[in-house]
C-alpha positions in Angstrom: 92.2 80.1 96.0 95.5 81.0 94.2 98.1 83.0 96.7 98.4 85.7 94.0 94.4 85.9 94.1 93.0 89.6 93.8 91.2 91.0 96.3 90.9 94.6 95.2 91.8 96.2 91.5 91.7 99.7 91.7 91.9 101.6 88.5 92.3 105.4 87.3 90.7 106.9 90.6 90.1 110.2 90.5 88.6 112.1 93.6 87.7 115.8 93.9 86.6 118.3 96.3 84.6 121.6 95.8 85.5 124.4 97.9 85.1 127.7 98.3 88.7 128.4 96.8 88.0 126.2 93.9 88.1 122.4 92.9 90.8 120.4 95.2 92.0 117.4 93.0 92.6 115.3 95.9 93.0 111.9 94.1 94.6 111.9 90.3 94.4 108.8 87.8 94.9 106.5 91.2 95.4 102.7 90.2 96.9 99.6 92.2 95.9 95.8 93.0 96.4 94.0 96.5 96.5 90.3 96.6 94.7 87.8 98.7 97.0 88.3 102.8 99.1 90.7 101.2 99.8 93.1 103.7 100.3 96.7 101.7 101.5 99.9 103.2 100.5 103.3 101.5 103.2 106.0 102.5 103.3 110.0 102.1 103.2 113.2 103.8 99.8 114.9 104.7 97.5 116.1 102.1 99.3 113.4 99.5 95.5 111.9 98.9 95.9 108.5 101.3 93.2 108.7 102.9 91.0 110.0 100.7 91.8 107.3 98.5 91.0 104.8 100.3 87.6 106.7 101.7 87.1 107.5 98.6 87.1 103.2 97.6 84.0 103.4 100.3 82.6 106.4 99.4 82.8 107.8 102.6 84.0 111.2 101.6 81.4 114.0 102.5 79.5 114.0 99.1 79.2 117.0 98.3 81.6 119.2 98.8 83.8 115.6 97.1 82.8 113.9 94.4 84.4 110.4 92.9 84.6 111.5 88.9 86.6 108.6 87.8 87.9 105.2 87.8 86.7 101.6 89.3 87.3 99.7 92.9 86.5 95.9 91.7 85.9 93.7 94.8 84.1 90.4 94.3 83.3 91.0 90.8 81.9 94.2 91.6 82.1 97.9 91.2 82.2 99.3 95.1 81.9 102.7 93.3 78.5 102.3 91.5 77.2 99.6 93.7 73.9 101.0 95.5 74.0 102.3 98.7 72.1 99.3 100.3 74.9 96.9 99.3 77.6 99.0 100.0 76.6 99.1 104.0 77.0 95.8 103.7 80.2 95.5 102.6 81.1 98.2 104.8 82.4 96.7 108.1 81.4 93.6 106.8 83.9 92.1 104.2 85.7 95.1 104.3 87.1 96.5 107.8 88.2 100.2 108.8 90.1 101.6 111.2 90.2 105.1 111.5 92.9 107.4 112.6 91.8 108.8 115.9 90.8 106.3 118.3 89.8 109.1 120.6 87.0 110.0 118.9 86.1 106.9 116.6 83.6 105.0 118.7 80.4 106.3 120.1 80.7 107.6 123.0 76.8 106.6 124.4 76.8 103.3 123.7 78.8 100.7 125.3 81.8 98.4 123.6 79.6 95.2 124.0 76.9 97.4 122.0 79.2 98.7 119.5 80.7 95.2 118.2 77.6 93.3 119.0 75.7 95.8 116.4 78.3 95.1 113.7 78.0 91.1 114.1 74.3 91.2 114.3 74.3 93.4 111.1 76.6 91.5 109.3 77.0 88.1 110.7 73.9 85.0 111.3 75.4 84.7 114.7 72.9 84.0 117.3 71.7 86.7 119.4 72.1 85.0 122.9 75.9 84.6 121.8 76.9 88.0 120.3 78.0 88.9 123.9 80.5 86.0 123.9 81.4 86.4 120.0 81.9 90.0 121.5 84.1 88.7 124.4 86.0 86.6 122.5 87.2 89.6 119.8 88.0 91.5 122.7 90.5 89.0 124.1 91.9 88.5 120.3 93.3 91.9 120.6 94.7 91.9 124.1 92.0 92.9 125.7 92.1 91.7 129.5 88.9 91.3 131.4 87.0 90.9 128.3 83.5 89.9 129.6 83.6 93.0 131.9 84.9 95.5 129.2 81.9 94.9 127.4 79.7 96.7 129.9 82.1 100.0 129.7 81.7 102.6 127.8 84.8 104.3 125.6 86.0 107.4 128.3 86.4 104.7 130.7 89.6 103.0 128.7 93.2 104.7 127.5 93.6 105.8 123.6 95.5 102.7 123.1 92.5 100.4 124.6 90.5 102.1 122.4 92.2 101.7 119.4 92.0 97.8 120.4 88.2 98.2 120.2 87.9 100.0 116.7 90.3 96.9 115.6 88.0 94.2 117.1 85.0 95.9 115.4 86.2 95.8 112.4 87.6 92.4 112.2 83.9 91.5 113.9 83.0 89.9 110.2 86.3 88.3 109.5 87.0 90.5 106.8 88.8 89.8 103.6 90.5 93.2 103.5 91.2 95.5 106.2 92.3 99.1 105.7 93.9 101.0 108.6 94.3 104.6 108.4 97.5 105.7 110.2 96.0 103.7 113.3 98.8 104.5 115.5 99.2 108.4 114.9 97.3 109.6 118.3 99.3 107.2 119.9 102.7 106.7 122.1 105.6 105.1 121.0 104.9 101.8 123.0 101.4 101.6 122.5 102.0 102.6 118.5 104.2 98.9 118.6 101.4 96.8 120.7 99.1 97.6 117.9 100.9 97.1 115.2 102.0 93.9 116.5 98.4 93.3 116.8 97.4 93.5 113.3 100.8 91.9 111.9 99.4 89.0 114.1 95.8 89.1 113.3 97.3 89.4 109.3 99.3 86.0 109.6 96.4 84.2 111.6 93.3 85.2 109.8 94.8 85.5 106.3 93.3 89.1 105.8 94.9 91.5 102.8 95.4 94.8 105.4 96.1 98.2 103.8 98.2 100.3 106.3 98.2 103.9 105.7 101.0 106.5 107.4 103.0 108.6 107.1 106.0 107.2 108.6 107.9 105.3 106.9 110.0 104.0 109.8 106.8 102.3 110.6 105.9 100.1 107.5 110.1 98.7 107.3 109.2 95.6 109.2 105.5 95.5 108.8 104.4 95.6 105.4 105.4 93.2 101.9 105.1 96.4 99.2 104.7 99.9 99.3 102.9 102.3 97.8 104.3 106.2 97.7 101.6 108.9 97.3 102.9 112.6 96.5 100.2 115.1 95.0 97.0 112.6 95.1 99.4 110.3 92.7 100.8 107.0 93.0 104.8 108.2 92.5 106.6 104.9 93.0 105.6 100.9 94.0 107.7 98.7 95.3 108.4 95.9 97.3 109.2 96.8 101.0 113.1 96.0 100.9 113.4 97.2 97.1 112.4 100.5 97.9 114.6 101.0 101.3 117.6 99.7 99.2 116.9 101.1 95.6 114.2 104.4 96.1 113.9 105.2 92.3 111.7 108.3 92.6 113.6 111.8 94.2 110.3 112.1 96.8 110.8 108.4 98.0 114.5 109.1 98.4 113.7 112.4 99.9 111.4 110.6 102.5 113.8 107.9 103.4 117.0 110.3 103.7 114.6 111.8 106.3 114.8 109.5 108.6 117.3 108.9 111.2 119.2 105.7 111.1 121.6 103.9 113.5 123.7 102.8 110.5 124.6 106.8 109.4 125.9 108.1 112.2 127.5 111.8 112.1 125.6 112.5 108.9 122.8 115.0 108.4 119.2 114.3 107.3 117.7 115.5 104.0 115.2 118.5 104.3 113.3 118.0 101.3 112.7 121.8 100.0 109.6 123.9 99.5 105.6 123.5 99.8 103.5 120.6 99.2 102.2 120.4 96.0 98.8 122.8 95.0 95.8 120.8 94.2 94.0 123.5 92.5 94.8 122.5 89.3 94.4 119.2 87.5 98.2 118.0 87.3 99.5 118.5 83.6 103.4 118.7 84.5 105.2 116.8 87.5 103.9 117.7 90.7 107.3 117.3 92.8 108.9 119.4 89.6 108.9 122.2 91.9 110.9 120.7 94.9 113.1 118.3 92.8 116.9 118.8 92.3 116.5 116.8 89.4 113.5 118.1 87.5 114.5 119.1 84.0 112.6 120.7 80.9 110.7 117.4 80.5 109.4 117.2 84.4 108.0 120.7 84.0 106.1 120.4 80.6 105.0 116.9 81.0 103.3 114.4 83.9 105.3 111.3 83.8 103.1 107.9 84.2 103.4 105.1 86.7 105.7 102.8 84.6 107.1 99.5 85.2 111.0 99.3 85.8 111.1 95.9 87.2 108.5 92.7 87.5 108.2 94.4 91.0 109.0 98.1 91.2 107.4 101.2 89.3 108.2 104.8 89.0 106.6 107.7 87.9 109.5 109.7 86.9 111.2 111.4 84.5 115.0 110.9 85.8 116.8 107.7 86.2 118.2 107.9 89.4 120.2 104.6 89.5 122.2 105.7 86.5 122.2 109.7 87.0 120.6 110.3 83.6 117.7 111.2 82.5 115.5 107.8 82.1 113.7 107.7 78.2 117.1 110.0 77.4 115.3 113.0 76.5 
C-alpha cells in the first residue's frame, strides 16, 4: 500500500435536519480525503456541523427528523451512504471505530466491560470464543488499563470518566480498525486526564497505523497532535491546512479569529481576539458567506456570493473572498 493511500473520499456532503422551526442545514457541500495513518483534526466552535458530519458518514444521525440529501463517503470501493443497513453494521465498529464525546454516558451501563468489548470482537472478529476474555484483557492493558483481567468483571459506574473513556477507546479499536473517528473525546474530561488520552491515541496512531479523525473544538488541542486540519464554520469546510501552515499562515478571518483566541506564552501583555456576533443561522441554505456577518473583512462580494473551497497552495485551501496575506481582496474584485 502506497503511504498517500486513501482511506476515505468524502465528497459534496450535505446533511439536513427537519424541525419544528424549519429545515436546519447542518452539513453544506462537505468534501475532504484522509490518507492511509494520517492523523486529521476537524476544528470549530459548536453547531459548526463536526459531528454531524462525521455521524452523518455512518448514518447515525436520528433519521428522521435528519436526512443525508447529498454527496458520497467512498470507503473500500464503496458508498457508506447507500450501502444497506446490514453491511453498514458491519463496518460500524468494525473497520471503522467511534468514540463518542461523553464517556459518562457512552457505554451501557448493565452490561459489564468484558461484555461490552467481547460483543464487538465476537461480532466483528473470527476470534475464538474461549479467548475473547483475554483478546478483551489484552485491549484493556493497551490503553493503560491496570488490573485488566479484573476490570473486565466491572461494570462502567464502578470506574472514573477518564477510565471510561479508556474503555470506549479499547472498543473501538476491538477490530483493528483502518480509521478511527473520535468526537471531542476529551471534552467531559480534566485537564490531565484530557493529555493521558490523547497520548493514548497518538500512541495507538503510530503503532497500529490507523488514519484517526479527531474532532474539537479546541484548537490548542490538535497543535501537537494532528498532521492537517480541517476548519468547519456554518456546516462548511472554510479552510485546510497542514497543522503548522495554518498556526503560522491562517488564511481564512474565522481560522485567524479562532487562533487569536487563544492564549499563548509567546504574546504576553497582549489581548485576545473576541471574534464578534452570533453563530451563523442554518435556516437557510447558504447563498452568500456565512462568516460575512461577523467578518471585518467582508466586502460586497462576501455578502452576495458563497466563496468555494479553493486551492492556494499544493497543501492549504481557503474558502474566502479576501486575501489575507496581502491585505487585498483575493480574485481582485
Amino acid at each position: 500500500m502506497s503511504e498517500t493511500e486513501k482511506v476515505l473520499q468524502v465528497t459534496d456532503l450535505w446533511t439536513q435536519f427537519n424541525t419544528q422551526d424549519g429545515m436546519v442545514h447542518a452539513v453544506n457541500g462537505v468534501s475532504f480525503d484522509l490518507n492511509k495513518g494520517e492523523f486529521l483534526g476537524i476544528v470549530g466552535e459548536s453547531g459548526s456541523g463536526k459531528s454531524v458530519t462525521m455521524m452523518s458518514l455512518l448514518r447515525l444521525i436520528p433519521m428522521p427528523p435528519g436526512e443525508i440529501v447529498g454527496g458520497e463517503a467512498i470507503f473500500e470501493d464503496r458508498d457508506l451512504l447507500t450501502l444497506d443497513i446490514d453491511e453498514l453494521k458491519r463496518v460500524r465498529g468494525g473497520k471503522i471505530g467511534f468514540i463518542f464525546q461523553d464517556p459518562m454516558t457512552s457505554p451501557n451501563p448493565v452490561l459489564t466491560i468484558g461484555r461490552q468489548i467481547e460483543e464487538s470482537l465476537a461480532l466483528h472478529t473470527d476470534t475464538p470464543a474461549k479467548e475473547l476474555s483475554s483478546r478483551a484483557a489484552g485491549l484493556l492493558e493497551l490503553v493503560g488499563i491496570p488490573d485488566a483481567e479484573q476490570r473486565l468483571k466491572g461494570y462502567p459506574h464502578e470506574l472514573s470518566g477518564g477510565m471510561r473513556q479508556r474503555v470506549m477507546i479499547a472498543i473501538a479499536l476491538a477490530c483493528d480498525p483502518q480509521l478511527l473517528i473520535a468526537d471531542e473525546p476529551t471534552t467531559a474530561l480534566d485537564v490531565t486526564i484530557q493529555a493521558q488520552i490523547i497520548k493514548i491515541v497518538r500512541d495507538l496512531r503510530d503503532e497500529l497505523g490507523t488514519a484517526v479523525i479527531w474532532i474539537t473544538h479546541d484548537l490548542g488541542v490538535v497543535a501537537g497532535l494532528v498532521d492537517r486540519v480541517l476548519v468547519m464554520y456554518g456546516g462548511e469546510i472554510v479552510e485546510e491546512a497542514l497543522v503548522g501552515e495554518l498556526y503560522a499562515k491562517p488564511q481564512h478571518p474565522y481560522t485567524a479569529g479562532l487562533l487569536g483566541s487563544l492564549p499563548r506564552l509567546d504574546q504576553k501583555g497582549q489581548e485576545l481576539i473576541n471574534i464578534k456576533g452570533q453563530p451563523a443561522s442554518l435556516y437557510a441554505k447558504p447563498t452568500s458567506c456565512t462568516f460575512a456577518p461577523r467578518c471585518e473583512y467582508a466586502y460586497d462580494l462576501c455578502r452576495n456570493e458563497n466563496p468555494e473551497l479553493t486551492k492556494i497552495s499544493e497543501t492549504h485551501a481557503v474558502a474566502c473572498w479576501w486575501d489575507m496575506e496581502n491585505d487585498r481582496p483575493r480574485y481582485g474584485r
